[in-house]
NUKE-160053 format. One record per residue (C-alpha): residue number from 1; x, y, z. Coordinates in steps of 0.25 Angstrom, whole numbers. Layout:
# residues N
<atom i="NUM" u="X" v="Y" w="Z"/>
...
This chain:
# residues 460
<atom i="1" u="267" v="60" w="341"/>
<atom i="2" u="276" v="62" w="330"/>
<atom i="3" u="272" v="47" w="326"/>
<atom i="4" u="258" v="52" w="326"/>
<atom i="5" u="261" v="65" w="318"/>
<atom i="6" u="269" v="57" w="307"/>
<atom i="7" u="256" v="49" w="305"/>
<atom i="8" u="248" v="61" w="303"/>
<atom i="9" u="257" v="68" w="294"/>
<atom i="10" u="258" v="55" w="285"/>
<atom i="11" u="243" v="54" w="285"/>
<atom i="12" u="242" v="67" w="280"/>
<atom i="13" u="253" v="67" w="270"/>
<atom i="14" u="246" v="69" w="254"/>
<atom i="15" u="255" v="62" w="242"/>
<atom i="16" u="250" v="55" w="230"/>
<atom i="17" u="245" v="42" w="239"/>
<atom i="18" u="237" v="50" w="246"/>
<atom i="19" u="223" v="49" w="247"/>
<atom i="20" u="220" v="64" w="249"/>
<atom i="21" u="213" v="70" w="237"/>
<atom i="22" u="215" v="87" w="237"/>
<atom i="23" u="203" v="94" w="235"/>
<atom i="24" u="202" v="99" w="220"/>
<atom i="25" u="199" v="112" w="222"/>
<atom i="26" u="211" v="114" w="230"/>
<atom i="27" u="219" v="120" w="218"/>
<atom i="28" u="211" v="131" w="215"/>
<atom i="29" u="210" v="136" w="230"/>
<atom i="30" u="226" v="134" w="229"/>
<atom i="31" u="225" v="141" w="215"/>
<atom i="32" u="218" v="152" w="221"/>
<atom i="33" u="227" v="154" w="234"/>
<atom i="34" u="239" v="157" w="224"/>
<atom i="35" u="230" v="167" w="215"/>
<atom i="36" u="228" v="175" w="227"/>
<atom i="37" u="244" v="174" w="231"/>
<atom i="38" u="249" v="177" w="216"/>
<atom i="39" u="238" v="189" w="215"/>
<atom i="40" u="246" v="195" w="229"/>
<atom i="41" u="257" v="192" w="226"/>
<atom i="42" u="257" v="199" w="210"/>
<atom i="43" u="247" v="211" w="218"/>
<atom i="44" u="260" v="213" w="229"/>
<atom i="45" u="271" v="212" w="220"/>
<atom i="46" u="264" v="222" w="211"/>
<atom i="47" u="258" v="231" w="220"/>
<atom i="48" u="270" v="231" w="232"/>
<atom i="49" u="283" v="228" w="221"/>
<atom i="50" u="287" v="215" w="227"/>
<atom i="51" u="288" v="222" w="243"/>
<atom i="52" u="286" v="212" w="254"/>
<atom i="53" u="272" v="215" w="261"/>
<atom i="54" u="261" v="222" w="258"/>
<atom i="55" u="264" v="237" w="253"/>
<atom i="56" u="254" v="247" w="254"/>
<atom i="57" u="248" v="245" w="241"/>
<atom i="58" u="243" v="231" w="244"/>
<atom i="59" u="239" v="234" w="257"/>
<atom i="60" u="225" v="238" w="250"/>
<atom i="61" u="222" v="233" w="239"/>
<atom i="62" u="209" v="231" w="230"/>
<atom i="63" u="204" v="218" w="227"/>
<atom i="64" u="201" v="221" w="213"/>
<atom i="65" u="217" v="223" w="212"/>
<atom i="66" u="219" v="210" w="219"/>
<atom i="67" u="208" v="201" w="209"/>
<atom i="68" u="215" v="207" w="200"/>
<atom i="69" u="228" v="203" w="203"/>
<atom i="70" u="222" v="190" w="206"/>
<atom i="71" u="216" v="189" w="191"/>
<atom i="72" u="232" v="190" w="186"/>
<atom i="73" u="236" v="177" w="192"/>
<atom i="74" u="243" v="168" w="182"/>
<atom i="75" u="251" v="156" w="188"/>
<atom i="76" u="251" v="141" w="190"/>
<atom i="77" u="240" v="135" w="200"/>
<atom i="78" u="241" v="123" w="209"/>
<atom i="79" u="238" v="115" w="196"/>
<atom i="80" u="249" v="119" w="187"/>
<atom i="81" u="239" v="127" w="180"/>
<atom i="82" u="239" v="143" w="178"/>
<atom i="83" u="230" v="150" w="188"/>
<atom i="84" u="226" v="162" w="180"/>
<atom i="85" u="211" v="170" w="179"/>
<atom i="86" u="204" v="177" w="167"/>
<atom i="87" u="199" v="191" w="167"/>
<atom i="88" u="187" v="185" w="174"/>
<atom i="89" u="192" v="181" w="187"/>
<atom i="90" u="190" v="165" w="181"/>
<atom i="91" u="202" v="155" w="181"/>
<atom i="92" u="202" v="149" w="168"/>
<atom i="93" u="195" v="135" w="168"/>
<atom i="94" u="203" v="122" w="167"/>
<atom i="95" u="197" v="110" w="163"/>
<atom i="96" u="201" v="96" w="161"/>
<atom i="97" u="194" v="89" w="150"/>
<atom i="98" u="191" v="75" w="151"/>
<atom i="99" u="186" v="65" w="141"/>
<atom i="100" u="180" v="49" w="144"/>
<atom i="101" u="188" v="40" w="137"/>
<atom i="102" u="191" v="25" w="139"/>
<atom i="103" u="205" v="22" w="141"/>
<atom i="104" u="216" v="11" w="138"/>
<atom i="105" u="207" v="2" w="148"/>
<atom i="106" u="194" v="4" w="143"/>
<atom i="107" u="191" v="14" w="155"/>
<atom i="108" u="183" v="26" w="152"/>
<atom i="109" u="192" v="39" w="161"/>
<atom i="110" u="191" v="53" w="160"/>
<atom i="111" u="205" v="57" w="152"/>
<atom i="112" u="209" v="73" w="151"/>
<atom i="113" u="209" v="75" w="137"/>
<atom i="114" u="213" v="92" w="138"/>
<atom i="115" u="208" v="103" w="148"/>
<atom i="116" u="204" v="116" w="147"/>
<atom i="117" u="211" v="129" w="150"/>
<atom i="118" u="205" v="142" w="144"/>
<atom i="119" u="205" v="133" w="130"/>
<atom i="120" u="203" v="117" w="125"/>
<atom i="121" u="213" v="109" w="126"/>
<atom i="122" u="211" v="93" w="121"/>
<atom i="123" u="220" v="83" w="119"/>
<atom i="124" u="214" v="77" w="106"/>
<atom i="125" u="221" v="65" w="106"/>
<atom i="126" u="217" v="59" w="118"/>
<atom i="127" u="201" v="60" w="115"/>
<atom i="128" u="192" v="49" w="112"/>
<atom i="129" u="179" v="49" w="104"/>
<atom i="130" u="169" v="39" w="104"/>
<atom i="131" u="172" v="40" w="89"/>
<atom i="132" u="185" v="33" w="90"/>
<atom i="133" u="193" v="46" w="83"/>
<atom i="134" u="200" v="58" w="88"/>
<atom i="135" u="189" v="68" w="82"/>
<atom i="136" u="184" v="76" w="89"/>
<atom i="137" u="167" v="79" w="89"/>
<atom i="138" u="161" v="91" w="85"/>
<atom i="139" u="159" v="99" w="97"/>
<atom i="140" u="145" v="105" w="92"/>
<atom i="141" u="130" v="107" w="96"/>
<atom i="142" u="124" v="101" w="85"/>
<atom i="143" u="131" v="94" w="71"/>
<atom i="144" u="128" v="100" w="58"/>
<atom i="145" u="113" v="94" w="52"/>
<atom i="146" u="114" v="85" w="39"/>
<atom i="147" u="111" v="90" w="27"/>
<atom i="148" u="96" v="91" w="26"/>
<atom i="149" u="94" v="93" w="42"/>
<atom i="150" u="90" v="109" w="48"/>
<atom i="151" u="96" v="113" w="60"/>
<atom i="152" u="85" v="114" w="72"/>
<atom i="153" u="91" v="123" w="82"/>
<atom i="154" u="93" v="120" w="96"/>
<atom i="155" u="85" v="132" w="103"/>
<atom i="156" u="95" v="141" w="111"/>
<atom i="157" u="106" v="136" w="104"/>
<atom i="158" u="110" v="139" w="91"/>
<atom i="159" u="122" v="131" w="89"/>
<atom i="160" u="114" v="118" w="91"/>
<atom i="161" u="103" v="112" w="84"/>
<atom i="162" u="94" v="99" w="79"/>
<atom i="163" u="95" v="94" w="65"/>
<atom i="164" u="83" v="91" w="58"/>
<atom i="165" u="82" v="84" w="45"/>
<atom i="166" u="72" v="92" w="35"/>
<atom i="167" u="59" v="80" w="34"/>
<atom i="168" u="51" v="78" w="23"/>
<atom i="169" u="49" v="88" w="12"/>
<atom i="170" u="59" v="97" w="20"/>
<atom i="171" u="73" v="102" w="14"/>
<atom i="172" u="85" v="110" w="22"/>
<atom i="173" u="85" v="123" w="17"/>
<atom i="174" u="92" v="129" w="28"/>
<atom i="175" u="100" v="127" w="39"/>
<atom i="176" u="91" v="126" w="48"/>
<atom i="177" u="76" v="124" w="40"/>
<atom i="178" u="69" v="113" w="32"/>
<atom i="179" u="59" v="118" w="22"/>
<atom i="180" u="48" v="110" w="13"/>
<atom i="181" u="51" v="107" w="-1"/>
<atom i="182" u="42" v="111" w="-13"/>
<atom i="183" u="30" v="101" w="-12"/>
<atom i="184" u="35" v="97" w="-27"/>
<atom i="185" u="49" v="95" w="-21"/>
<atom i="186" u="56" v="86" w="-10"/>
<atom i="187" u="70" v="85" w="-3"/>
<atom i="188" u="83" v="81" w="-9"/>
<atom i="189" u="91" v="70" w="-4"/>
<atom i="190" u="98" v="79" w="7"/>
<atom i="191" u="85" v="88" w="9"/>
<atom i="192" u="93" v="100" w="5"/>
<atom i="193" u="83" v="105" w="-5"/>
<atom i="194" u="72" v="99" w="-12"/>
<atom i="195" u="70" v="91" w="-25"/>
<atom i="196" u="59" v="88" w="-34"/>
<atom i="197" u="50" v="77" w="-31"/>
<atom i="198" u="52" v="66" w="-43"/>
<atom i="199" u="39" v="63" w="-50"/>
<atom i="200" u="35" v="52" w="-55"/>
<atom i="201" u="22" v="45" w="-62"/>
<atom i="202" u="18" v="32" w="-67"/>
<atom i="203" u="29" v="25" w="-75"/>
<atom i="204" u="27" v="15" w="-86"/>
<atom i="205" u="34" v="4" w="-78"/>
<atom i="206" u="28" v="4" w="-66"/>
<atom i="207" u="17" v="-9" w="-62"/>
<atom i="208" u="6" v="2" w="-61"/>
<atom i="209" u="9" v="5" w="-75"/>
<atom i="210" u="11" v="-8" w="-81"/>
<atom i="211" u="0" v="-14" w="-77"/>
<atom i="212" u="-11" v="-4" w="-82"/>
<atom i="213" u="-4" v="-5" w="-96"/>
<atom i="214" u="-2" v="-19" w="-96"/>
<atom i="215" u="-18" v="-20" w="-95"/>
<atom i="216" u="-20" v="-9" w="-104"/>
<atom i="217" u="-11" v="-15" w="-115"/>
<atom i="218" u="-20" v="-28" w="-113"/>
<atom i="219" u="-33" v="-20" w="-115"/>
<atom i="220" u="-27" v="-12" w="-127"/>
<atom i="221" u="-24" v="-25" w="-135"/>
<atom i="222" u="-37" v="-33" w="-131"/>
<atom i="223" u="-45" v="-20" w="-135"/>
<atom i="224" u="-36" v="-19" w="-148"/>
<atom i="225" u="-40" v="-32" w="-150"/>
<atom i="226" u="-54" v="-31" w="-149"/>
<atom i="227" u="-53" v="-18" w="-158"/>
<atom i="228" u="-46" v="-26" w="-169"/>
<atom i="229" u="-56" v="-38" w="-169"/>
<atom i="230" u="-67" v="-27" w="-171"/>
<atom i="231" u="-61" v="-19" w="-181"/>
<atom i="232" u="-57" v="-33" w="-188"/>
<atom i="233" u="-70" v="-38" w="-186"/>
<atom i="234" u="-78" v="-26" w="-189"/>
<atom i="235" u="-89" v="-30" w="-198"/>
<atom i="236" u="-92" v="-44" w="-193"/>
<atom i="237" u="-107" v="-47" w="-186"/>
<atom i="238" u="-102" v="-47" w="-170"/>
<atom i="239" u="-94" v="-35" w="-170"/>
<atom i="240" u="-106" v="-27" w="-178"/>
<atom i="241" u="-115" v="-33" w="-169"/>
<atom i="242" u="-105" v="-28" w="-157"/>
<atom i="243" u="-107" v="-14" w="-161"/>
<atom i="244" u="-93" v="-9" w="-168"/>
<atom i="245" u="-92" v="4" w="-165"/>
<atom i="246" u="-98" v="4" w="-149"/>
<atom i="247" u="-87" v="-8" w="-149"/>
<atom i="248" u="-75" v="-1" w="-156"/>
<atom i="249" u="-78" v="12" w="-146"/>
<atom i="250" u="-79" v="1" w="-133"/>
<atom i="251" u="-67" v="-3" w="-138"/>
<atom i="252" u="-59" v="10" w="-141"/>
<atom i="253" u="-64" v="16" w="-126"/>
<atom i="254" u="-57" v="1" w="-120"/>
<atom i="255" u="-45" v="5" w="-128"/>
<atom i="256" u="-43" v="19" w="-122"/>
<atom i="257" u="-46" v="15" w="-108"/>
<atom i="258" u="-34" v="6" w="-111"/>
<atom i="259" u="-26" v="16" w="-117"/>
<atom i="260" u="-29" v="25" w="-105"/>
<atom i="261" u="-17" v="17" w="-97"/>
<atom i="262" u="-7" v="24" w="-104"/>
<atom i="263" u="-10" v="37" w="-103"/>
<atom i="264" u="-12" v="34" w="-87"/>
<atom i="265" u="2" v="29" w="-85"/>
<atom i="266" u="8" v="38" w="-95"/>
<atom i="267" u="17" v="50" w="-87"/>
<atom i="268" u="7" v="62" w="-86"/>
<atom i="269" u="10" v="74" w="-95"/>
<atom i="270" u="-3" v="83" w="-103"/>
<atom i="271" u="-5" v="71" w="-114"/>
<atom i="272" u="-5" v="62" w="-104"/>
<atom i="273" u="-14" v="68" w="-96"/>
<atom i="274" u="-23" v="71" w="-107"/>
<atom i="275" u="-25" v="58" w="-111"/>
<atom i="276" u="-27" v="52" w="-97"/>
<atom i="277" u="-41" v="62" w="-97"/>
<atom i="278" u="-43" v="58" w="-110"/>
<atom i="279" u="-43" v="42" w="-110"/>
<atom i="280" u="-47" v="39" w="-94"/>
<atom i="281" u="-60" v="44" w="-97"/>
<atom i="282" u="-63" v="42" w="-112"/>
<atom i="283" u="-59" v="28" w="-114"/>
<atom i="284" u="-70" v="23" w="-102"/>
<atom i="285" u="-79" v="32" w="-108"/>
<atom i="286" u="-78" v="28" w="-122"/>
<atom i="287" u="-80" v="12" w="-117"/>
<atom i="288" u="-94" v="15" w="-108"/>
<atom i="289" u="-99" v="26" w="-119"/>
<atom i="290" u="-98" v="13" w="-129"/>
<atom i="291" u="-104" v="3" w="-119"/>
<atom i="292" u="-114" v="13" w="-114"/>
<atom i="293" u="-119" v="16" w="-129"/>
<atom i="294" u="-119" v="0" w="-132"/>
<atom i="295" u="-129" v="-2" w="-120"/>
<atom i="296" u="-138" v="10" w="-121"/>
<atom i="297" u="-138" v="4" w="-135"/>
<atom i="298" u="-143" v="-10" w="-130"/>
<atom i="299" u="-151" v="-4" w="-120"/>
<atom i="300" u="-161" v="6" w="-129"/>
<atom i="301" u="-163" v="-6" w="-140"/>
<atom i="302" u="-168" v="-15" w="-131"/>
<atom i="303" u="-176" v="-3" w="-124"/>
<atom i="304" u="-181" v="0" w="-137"/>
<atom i="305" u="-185" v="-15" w="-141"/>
<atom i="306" u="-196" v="-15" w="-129"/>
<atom i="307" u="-203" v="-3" w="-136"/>
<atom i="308" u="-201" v="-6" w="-150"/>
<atom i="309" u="-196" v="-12" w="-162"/>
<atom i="310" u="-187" v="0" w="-167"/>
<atom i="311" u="-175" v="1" w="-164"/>
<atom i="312" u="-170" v="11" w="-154"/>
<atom i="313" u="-160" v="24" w="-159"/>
<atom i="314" u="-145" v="27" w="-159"/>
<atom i="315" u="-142" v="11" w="-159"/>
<atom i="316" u="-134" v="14" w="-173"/>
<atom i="317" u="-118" v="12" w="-172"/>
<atom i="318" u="-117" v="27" w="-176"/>
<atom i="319" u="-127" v="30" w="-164"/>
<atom i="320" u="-119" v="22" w="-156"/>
<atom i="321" u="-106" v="29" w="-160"/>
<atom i="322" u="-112" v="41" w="-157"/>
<atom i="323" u="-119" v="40" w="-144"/>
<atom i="324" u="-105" v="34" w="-138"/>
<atom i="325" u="-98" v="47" w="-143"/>
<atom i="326" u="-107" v="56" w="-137"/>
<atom i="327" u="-104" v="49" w="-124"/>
<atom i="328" u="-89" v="48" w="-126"/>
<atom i="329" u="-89" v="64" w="-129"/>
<atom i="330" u="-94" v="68" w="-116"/>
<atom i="331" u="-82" v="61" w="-112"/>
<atom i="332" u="-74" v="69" w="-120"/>
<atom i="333" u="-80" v="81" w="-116"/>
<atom i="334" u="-76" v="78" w="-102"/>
<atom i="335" u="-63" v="76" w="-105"/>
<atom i="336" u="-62" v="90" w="-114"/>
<atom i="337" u="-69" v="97" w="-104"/>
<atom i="338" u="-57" v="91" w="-92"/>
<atom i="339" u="-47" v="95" w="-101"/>
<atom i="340" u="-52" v="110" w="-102"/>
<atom i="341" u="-55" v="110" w="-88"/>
<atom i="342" u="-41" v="104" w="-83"/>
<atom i="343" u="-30" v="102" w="-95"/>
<atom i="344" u="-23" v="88" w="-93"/>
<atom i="345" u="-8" v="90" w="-85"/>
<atom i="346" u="1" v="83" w="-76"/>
<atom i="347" u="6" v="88" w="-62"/>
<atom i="348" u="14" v="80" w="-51"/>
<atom i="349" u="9" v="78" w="-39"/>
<atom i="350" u="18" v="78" w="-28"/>
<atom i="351" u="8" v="75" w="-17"/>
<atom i="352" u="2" v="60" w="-21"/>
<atom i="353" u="19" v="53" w="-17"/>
<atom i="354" u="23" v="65" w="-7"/>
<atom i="355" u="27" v="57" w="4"/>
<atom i="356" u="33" v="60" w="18"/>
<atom i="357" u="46" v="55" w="11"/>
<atom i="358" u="53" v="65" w="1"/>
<atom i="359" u="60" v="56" w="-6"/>
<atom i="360" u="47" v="47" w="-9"/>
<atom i="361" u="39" v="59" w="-13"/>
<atom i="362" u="37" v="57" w="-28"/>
<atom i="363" u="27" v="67" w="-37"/>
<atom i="364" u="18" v="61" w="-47"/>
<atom i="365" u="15" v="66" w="-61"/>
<atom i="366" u="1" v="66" w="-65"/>
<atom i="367" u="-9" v="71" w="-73"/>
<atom i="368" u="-20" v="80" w="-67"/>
<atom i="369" u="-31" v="70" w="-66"/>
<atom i="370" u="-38" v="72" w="-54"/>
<atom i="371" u="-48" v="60" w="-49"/>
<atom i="372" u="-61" v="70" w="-50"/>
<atom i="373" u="-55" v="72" w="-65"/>
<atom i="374" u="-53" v="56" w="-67"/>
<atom i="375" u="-65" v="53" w="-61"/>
<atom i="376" u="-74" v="65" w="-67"/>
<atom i="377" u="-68" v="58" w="-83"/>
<atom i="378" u="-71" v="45" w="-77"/>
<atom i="379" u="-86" v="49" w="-72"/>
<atom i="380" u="-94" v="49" w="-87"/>
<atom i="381" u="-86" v="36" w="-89"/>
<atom i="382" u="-93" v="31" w="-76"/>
<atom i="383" u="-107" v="37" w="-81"/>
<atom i="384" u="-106" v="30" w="-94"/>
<atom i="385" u="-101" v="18" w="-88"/>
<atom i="386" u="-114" v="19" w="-77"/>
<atom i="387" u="-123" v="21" w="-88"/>
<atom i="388" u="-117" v="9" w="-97"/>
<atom i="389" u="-119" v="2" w="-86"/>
<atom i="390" u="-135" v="6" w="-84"/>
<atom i="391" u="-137" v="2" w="-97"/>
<atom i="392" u="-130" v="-13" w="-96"/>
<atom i="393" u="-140" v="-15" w="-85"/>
<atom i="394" u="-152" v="-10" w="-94"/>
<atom i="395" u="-147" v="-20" w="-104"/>
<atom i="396" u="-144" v="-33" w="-96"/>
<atom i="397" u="-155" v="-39" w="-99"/>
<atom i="398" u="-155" v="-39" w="-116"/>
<atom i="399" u="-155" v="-54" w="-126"/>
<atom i="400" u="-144" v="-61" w="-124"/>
<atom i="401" u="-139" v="-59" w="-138"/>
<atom i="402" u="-139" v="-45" w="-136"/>
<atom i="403" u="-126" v="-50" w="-127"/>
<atom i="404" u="-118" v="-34" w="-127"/>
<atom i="405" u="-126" v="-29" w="-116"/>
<atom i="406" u="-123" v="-39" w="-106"/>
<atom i="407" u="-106" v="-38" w="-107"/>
<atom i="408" u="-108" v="-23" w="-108"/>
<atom i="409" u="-117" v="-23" w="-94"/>
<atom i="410" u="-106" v="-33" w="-89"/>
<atom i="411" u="-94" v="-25" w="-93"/>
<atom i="412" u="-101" v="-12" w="-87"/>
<atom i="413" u="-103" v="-19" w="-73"/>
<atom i="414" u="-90" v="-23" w="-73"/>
<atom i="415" u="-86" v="-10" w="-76"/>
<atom i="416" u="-94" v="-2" w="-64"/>
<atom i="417" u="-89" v="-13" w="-54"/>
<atom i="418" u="-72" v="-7" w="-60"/>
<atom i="419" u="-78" v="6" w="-59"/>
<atom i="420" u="-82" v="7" w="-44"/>
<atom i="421" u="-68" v="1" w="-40"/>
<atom i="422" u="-63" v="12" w="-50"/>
<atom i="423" u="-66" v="21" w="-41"/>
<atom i="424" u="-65" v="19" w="-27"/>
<atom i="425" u="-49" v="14" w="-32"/>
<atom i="426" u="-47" v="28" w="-39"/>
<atom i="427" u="-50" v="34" w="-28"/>
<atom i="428" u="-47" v="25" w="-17"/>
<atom i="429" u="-32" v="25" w="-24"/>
<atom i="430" u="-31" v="41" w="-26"/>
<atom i="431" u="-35" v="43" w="-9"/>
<atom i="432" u="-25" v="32" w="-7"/>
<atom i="433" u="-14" v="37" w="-13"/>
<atom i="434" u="-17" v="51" w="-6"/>
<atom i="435" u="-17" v="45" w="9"/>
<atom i="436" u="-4" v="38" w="5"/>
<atom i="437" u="3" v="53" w="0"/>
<atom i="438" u="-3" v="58" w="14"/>
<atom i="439" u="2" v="48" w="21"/>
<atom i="440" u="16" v="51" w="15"/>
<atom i="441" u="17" v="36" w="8"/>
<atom i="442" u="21" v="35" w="-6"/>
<atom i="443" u="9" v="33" w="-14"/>
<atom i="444" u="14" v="21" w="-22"/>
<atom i="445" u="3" v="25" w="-35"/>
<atom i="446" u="6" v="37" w="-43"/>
<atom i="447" u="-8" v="45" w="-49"/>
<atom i="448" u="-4" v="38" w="-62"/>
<atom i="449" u="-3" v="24" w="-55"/>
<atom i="450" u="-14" v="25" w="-49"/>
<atom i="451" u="-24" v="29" w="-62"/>
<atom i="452" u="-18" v="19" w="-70"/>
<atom i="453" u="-22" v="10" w="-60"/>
<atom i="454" u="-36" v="16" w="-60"/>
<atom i="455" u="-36" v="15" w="-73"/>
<atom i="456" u="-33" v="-1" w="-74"/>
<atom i="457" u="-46" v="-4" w="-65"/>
<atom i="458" u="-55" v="4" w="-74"/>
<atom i="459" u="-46" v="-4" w="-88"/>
<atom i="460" u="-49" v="-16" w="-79"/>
């Protein structure tokens, strides 16, 4: 029997080999026993003076008098800890706190890096951050935004929030808005304020420049050319027979359409401007009043030679002269009565290269020249063009000798083919360039651009 007893008891006995694991609540239970037996024995030796028993005065007692006494407590527990309560009736919390780190061995543990009691405690030295310092991370909601970015609010709580970055035309004017810039401005690098768009226009260097002039240079020497053979010329038989003075106002009207190049290219400002109304229109104009006059010349002579012998009126040079004035001036009319109505300035428009990028967005400098204008100077050009070219069908069939009529019926064919591609490409170019800007693509031809290059396939 005592054999069987020994057994037992060795069976039971607990050390550090042992398998049995306590239950860990245990403490506090144990914790909590001596809180009552502290809180009695403070209560006895206060109320009773240290006598043995229980005196009368603890033989009834409240238990608000013991909670209270309990609420005092203040030693050491089971755990080496101090077993103590706060006004609320609460031990104060204990906490171990933990971090996952890899050790020595390339194993990832659980190590006790501080613990809590009543306030942090944290050993700095033995944490590890995936950054491979020992700094610590800022413990925030939300970082501050960059420079250029508002703050979006988390809703419910406002220490946290969403950085957005202001878009497209939109600066930071606050902390937490974007607004628009002026529609003549953009944002600066950093979108902290706006900057004015840069404006530019057609430079001299550029290849939509160079080659209109280059062409224009070429006409302007071959029709100097021709000029200076007439004048040296002058009095011989073909150039009297040519008709001098219709030929030397041919001449000076291919000159200014010419001419007309530079103003085109030239940067915009009031003289510039004028002289673009000026030349675009009167140059074509001087050229077609000649032809027309020449034709309707040719046309009534031989119409005059089927009835009679007499020669027909107004064939003089002078009458000549004069007739092509009186068309020339309704031309100049049009241009006094456009500069009344609209005096000639320049304006930059900032819609034509306003691009969903700011930093592309470009405004350009320009005259104010709208197409109805352009094509309303252009209009009694294309009449007298129309009409010159009525005429040259009229007098297709004159004598061979008289040869004028047939190159003036060529050249004003060939003219009406350039003009009816002139104008679907001045206006298939201007919408083109619109759905481009709408499109928020950068329209690669400025308004200067893309009249010059108008202006070439008329020159042309």
């Amino acid at each position: 029997m005592d054999e069987i007893d020994q057994n037992f008891i060795r069976l039971e006995k607990v050390g550090r080999d042992s398998s049995y694991e306590q239950e860990g609540k245990v403490q506090f239970v144990m914790d909590a026993v001596y809180s009552m037996a502290h809180a009695l024995h403070n209560m006895h030796r206060q109320l009773c003076g240290g006598a043995p028993g229980l005196c009368a005065r603890m033989a009834n007692i409240d238990g608000k008098e013991l909670l209270a006494h309990i609420r005092a407590v203040n030693f050491n527990g089971s755990a080496g800890t101090p077993v103590i309560f706060n006004e609320n009736g609460d031990a104060p919390g204990r906490y171990d706190i933990f971090q996952y780190q890899i050790n020595n061995y390339s194993v990832a543990e659980y190590k006790v890096i501080g613990h809590w009691t009543n306030q942090l405690y944290l050993n700095l030295d033995s944490l590890q951050w995936a950054t491979g310092d020992f700094s610590l991370p800022p413990s925030v909601c939300s970082l501050p935004c960059h420079t250029g970015e508002r703050k979006k609010v988390v809703k419910g709580v406002s220490c946290c929030w969403h950085c957005e970055r202001c878009e497209g035309y939109h600066y930071q004017s606050t902390e937490f808005t974007c607004d628009l810039c002026p529609y003549e401005q953009r944002p600066n690098y950093n979108r902290t304020g706006c900057q004015n768009i840069p404006i530019i226009k057609l430079e001299w260097d550029s290849p939509w420049a160079l080659f209109p002039v280059f062409i224009s240079v070429l006409g302007i020497i071959a029709t100097t050319f021709v000029i200076a053979t007439f004048i040296r010329f002058n009095n011989t038989p073909i150039v009297r027979a040519a008709g001098r003075e219709m030929s030397y106002v041919l001449l000076t009207g291919i000159f200014l359409c010419y001419i007309t190049t530079f103003p085109m290219i030239a940067a915009p400002d009031v003289v510039v401007c004028s002289f673009r109304r000026i030349f675009l229109g009167l140059g074509m104009s001087i050229s077609y009043a000649a032809l027309l006059t020449k034709t309707n010349r040719i046309h009534r002579i031989f119409e005059q030679g089927k009835k009679a012998v007499t020669a027909p009126k107004f064939i003089s040079p002078a009458s000549q002269l004069v007739i092509t004035s009186s068309l020339i001036s309704v031309q100049l009319f049009g241009i006094v009565v456009w500069f009344s109505a609209d005096p000639p300035h320049t304006f930059v428009d900032y819609g034509e290269q306003r691009t969903q990028d700011p930093r592309s967005a470009r405004g350009v400098l320009k005259c104010d020249i709208s197409d109805l204008s352009l094509i309303c100077s252009l209009g009694y050009s294309i009449l007298l063009m129309v009409t010159c070219t009525v005429y040259a069908i009229k007098t297709r069939g004159v004598p061979e000798t008289f040869n004028e009529a047939k190159p003036i019926g060529f050249t004003m064919y060939t003219t009406c083919i350039i003009w009816l591609a002139f104008i679907p490409i001045f206006f298939g170019t201007a919408q083109s360039a619109e759905r481009m800007v709408g499109g928020g693509r950068l329209s690669k031809w400025t308004e200067e651009e893309q009249a010059t290059h108008r202006k070439s396939i008329v020159m042309l």
